[in-house]
Kinemage of the C-alpha trace (Angstrom):
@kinemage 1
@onewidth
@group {chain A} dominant
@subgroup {mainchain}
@vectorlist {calphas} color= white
{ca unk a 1} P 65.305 -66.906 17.162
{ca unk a 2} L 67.813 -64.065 18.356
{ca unk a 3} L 65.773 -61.130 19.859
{ca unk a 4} L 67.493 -58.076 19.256
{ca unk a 5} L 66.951 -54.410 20.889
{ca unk a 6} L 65.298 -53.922 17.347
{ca unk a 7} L 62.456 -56.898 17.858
{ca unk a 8} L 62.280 -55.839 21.260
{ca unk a 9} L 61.445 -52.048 20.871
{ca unk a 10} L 58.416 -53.106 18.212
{ca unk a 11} L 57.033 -55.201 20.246
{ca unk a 12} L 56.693 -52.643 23.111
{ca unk a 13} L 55.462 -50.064 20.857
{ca unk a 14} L 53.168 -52.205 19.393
{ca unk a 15} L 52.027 -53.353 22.880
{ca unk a 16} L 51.678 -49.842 23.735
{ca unk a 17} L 50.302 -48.645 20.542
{ca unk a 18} L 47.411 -51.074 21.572
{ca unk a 19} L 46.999 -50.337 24.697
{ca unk a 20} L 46.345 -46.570 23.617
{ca unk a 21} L 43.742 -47.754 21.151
{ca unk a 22} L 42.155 -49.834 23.862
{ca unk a 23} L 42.005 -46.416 26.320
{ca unk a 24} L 40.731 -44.392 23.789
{ca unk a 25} L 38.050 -46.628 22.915
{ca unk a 26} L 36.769 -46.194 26.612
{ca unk a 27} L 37.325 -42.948 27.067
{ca unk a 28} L 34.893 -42.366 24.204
{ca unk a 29} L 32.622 -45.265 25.639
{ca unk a 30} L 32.187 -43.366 29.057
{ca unk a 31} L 32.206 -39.428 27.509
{ca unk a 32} L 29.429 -40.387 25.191
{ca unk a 33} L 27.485 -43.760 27.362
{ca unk a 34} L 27.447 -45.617 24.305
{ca unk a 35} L 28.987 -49.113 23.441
{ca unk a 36} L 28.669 -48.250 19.858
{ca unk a 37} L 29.861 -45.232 17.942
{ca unk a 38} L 30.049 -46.294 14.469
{ca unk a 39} L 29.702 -49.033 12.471
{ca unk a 40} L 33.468 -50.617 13.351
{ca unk a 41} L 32.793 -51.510 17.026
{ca unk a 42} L 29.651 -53.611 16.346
{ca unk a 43} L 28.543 -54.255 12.771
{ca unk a 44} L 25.569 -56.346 13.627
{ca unk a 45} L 24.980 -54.397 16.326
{ca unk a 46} L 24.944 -51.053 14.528
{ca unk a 47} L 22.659 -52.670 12.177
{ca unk a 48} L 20.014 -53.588 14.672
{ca unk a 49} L 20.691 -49.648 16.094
{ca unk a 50} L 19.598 -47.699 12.717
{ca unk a 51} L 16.597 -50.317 12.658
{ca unk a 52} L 15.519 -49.607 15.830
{ca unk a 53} L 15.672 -45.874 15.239
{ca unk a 54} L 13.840 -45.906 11.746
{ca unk a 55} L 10.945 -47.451 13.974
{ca unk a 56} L 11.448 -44.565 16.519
{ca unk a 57} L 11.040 -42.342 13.145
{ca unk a 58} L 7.905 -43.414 11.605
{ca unk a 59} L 6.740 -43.518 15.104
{ca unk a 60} L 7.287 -39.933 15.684
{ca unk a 61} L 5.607 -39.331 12.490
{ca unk a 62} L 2.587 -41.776 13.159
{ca unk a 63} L 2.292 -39.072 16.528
{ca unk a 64} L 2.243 -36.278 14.989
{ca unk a 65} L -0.343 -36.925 11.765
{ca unk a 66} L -2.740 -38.295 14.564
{ca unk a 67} L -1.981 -35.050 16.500
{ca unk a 68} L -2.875 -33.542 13.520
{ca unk a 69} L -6.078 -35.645 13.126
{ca unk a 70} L -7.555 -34.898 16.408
{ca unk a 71} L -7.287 -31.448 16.304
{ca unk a 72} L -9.200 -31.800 12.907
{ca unk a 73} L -12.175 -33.564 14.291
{ca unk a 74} L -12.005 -31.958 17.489
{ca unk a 75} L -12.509 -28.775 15.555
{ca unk a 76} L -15.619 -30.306 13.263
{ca unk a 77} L -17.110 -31.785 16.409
{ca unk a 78} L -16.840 -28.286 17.967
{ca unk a 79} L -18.554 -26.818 14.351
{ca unk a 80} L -20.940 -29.686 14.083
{ca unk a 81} L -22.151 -28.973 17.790
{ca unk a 82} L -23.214 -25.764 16.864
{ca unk a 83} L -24.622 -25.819 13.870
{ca unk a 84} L -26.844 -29.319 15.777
{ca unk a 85} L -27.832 -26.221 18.514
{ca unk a 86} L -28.482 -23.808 15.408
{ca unk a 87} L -30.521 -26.197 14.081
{ca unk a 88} L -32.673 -27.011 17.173
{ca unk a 89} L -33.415 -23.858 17.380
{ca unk a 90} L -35.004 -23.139 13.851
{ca unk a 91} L -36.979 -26.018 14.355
{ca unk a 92} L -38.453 -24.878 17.650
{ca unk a 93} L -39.452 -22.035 15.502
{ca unk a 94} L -40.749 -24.087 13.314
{ca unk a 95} L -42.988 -26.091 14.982
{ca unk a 96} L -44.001 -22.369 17.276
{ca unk a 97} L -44.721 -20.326 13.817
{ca unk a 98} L -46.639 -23.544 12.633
{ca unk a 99} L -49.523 -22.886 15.290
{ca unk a 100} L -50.862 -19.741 13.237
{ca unk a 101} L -48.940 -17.167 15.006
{ca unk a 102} L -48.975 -14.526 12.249
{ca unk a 103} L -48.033 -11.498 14.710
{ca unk a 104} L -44.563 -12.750 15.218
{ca unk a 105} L -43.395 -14.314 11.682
{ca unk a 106} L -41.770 -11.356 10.626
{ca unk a 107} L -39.402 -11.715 13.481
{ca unk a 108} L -39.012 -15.274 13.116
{ca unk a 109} L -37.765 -14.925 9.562
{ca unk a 110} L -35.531 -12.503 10.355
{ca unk a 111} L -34.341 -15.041 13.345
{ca unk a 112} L -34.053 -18.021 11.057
{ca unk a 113} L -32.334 -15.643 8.202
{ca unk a 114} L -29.700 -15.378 11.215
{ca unk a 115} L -29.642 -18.355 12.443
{ca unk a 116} L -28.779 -19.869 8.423
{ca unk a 117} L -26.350 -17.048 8.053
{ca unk a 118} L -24.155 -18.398 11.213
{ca unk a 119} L -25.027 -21.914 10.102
{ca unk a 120} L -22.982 -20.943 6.909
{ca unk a 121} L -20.468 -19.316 8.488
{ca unk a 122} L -19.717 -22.278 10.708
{ca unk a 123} L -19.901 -24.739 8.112
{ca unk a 124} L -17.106 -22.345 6.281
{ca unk a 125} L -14.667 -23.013 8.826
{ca unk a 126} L -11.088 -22.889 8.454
{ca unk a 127} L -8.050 -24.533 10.142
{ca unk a 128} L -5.360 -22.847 10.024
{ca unk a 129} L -5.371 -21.839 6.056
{ca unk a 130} L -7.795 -25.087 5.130
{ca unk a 131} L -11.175 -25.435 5.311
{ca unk a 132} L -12.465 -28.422 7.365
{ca unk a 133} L -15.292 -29.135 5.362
{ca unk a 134} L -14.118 -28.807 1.789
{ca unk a 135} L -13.510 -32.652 1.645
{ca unk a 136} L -9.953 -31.742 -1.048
{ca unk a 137} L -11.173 -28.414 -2.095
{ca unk a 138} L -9.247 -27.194 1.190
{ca unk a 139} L -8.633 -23.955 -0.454
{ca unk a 140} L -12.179 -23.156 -1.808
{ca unk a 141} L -14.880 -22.299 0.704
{ca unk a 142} L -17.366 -25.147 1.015
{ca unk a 143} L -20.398 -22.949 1.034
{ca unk a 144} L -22.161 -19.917 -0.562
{ca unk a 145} L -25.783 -18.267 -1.355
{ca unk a 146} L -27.552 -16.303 -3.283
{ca unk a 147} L -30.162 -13.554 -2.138
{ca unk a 148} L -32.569 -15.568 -1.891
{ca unk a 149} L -30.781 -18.173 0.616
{ca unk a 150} L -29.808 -20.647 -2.474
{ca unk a 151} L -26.820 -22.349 -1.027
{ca unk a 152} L -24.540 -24.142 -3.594
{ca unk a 153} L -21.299 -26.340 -2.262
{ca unk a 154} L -18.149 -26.020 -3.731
{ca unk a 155} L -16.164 -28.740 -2.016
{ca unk a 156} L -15.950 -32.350 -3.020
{ca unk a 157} L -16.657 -35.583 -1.561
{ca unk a 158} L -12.757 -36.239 -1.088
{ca unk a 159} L -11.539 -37.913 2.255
{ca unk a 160} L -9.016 -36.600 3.874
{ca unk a 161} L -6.839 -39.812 5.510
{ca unk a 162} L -3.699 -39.792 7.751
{ca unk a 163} L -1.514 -42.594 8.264
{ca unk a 164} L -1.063 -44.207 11.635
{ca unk a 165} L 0.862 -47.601 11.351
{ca unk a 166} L 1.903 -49.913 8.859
{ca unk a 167} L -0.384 -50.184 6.179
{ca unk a 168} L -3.001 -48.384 8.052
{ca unk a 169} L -4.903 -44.824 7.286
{ca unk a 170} L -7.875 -43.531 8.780
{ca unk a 171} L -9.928 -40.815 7.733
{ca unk a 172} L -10.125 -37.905 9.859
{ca unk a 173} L -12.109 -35.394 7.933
{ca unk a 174} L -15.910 -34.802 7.382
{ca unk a 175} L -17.278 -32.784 4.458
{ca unk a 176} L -20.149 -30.275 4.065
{ca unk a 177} L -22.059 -32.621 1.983
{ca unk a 178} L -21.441 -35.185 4.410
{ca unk a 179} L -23.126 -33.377 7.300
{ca unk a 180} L -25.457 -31.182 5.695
{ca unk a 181} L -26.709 -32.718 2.286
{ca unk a 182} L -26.224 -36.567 1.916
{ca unk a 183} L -30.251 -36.968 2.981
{ca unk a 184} L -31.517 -33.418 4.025
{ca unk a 185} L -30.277 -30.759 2.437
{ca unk a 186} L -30.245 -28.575 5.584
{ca unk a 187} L -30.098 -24.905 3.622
{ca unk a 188} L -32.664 -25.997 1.666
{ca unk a 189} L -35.242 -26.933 4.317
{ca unk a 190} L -33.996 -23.713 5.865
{ca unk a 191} L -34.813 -21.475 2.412
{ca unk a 192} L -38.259 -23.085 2.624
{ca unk a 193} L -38.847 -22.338 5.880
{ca unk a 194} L -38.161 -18.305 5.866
{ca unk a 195} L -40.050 -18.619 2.042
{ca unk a 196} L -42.837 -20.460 4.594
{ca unk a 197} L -42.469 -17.434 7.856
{ca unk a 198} L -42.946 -14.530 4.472
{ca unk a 199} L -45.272 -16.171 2.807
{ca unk a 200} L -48.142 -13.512 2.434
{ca unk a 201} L -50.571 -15.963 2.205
{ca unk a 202} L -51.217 -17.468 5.852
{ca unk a 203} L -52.622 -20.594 5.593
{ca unk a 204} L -49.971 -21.382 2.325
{ca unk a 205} L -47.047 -20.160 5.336
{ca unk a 206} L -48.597 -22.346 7.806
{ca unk a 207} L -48.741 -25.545 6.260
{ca unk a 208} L -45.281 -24.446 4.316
{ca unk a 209} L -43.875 -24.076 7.880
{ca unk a 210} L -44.832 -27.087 9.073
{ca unk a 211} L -43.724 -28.967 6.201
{ca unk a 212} L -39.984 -28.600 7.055
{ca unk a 213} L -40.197 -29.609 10.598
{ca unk a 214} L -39.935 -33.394 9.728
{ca unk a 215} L -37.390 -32.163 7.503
{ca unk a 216} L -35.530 -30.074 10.339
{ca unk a 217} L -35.604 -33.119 12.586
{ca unk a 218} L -34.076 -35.808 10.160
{ca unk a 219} L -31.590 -33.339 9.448
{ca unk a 220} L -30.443 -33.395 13.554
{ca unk a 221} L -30.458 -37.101 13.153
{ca unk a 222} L -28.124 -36.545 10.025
{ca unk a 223} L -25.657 -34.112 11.907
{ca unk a 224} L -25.850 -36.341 14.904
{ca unk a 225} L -24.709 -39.584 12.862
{ca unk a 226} L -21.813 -37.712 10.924
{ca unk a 227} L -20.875 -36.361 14.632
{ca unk a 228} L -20.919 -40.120 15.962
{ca unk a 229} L -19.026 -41.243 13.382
{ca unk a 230} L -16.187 -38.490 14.194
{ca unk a 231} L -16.402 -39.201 17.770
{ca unk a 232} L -15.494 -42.698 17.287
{ca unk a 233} L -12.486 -41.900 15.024
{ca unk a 234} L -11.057 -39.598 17.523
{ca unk a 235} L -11.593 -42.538 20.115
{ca unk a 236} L -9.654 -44.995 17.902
{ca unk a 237} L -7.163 -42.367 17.019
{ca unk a 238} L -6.412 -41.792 20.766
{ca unk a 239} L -6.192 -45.573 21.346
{ca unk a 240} L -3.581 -45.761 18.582
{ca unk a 241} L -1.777 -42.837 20.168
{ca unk a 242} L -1.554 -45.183 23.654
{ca unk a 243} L -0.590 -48.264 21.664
{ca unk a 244} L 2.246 -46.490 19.993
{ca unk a 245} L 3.661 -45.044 22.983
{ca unk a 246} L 3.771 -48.541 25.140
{ca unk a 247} L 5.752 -49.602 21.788
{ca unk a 248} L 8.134 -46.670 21.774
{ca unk a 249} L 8.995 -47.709 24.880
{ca unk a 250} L 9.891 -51.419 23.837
{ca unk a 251} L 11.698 -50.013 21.032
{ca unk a 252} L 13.230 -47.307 23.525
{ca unk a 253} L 14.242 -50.110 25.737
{ca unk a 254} L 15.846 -52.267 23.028
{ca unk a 255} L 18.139 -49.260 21.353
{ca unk a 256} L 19.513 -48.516 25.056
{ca unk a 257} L 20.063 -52.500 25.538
{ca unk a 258} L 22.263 -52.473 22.340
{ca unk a 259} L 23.808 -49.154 22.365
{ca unk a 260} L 24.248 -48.221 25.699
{ca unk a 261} L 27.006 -48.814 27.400
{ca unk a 262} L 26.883 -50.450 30.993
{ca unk a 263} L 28.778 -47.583 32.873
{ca unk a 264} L 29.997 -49.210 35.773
{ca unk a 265} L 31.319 -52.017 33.775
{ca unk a 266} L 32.930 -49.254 31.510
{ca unk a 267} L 34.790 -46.946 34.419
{ca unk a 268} L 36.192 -50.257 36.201
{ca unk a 269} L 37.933 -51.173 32.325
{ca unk a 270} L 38.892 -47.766 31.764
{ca unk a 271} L 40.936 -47.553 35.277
{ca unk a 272} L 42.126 -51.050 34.569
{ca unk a 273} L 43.143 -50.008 30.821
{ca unk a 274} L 44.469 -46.510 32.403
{ca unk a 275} L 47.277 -48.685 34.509
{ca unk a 276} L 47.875 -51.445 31.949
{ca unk a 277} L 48.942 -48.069 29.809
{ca unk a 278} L 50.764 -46.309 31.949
{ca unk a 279} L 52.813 -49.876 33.079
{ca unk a 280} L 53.007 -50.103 28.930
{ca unk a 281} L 54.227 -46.473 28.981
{ca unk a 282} L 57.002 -46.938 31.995
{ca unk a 283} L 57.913 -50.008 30.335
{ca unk a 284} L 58.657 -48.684 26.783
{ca unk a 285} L 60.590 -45.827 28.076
{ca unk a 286} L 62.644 -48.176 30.143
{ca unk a 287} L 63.479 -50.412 27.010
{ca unk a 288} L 64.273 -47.755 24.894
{ca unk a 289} L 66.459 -46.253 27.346
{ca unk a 290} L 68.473 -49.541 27.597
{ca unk a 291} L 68.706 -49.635 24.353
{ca unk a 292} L 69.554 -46.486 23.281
{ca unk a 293} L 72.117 -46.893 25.693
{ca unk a 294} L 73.408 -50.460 24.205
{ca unk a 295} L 73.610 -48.498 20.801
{ca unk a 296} L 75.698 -45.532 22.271
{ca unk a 297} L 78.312 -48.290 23.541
């Protein structure tokens, strides 16, 4: 086959047309440290890339609803704590009024009046614009009485659940008639027991009193059980938080082995591609000279 100036000049274009595609490709390797930058350098690779990063995703997201979780029972354990305290206290009133002590029941009913009014109030907590208690009624306050210390519940029995992995929810929320109703109904015992401290009639007050102190203590047990209950959420929460964080960084580790670049490896091509171009380059212009020349004659 004759090989003209023609054949000769494409092939050294082409050669260095190449070799340009070849430097560019590395230059963008080492500006951005990644072997892949779209889909073209590494199909299967690229592949394995946006799976690796739709794990890192839901991850993320796993995080941040049991974030959101904790802080939810963290809050209700706080409330819960309280109102267990609160509670204590009325019965240590309860079981002091119950020894006849007539002098002082005024005061006590005006104690325990307080002590269900912050009872309420706590149980009417809100986070953030929700209240924690409401079980889906998030919007509604869970709780509300009358004047005479009637409490009625407007929340529901809904559970509030978050999802932390794959097929996996837990529920992070605890309602009013969880803690406070399901066996005693704490405001109740408490109505009976200022009805008990007024009670004109002394010996009707004293055995009225003493009647909710059983009451009063299963309704500790209750609060204490519900708090338990939260307690160990939390703790499983937290050890789905570490569990998900030692597997971000497999998945973290498995992204960088198939997208990063190896940056040693990459400088040492790029400064052997840089000369194989500029030989390309000196080369070309010395063919094209020659045969620019060739065509001038």
């Amino acid at each position: 086959m004759r090989v003209t100036n023609r054949l000769m000049a494409d092939t050294v274009l082409n050669s260095l047309y190449r070799n340009t595609q070849q430097l560019l490709k590395l230059q963008e390797m080492v500006s951005t440290e990644k072997r892949i930058n779209r889909p073209s350098d590494d199909p299967i690779g690229m592949g394995k890339i946006l799976d690796y990063r739709k794990i890192l995703s839901s991850i993320d997201q796993y995080n941040t609803n049991i974030t959101r979780g904790k802080t939810q029972i963290d809050l209700t354990e706080s409330c819960l704590e309280a109102i267990d305290e609160l509670v204590l206290e009325a019965r240590r009133i309860a079981v002091e009024q119950s020894a006849g002590e007539l002098e002082s029941r005024p005061t006590a009913a005006q104690e325990v009046k307080n002590i269900y009014d912050q009872i309420l109030q706590l149980a009417n907590t809100k986070l953030g614009d929700t209240y924690i208690l409401s079980g889906h009624q998030t919007d509604t306050a869970p709780f509300s009485r009358d004047a005479d210390y009637n409490a009625t519940y407007h929340g529901d029995d809904g559970d509030k659940r978050i999802i932390v992995g794959d097929n996996l929810d837990v529920k992070v929320n605890v309602t009013g008639e969880d803690a406070l109703r399901s066996g005693v109904d704490v405001f109740d015992v408490f109505r009976d027991l200022i009805n008990g401290l007024e009670n004109p009639d002394a010996a009707a007050g004293t055995a009225q009193i003493a009647a909710q102190i059983t009451p009063l203590s299963n309704g500790l047990d209750q609060i204490k059980t519900v708090r338990a209950e939260a307690a160990s959420t939390f703790t499983q929460l937290e050890t789905t938080e570490n569990q998900l964080a030692n597997f971000k960084l497999n998945i973290e580790d498995m992204l960088s082995d198939t997208e990063d670049v190896d940056m040693a490896q990459a400088i040492v091509e790029l400064q052997i591609q840089q000369t194989a171009y500029e030989t390309s380059l000196a080369t070309a212009a010395e063919i094209l000279q020659r045969s620019l020349m060739d065509f001038l004659r």
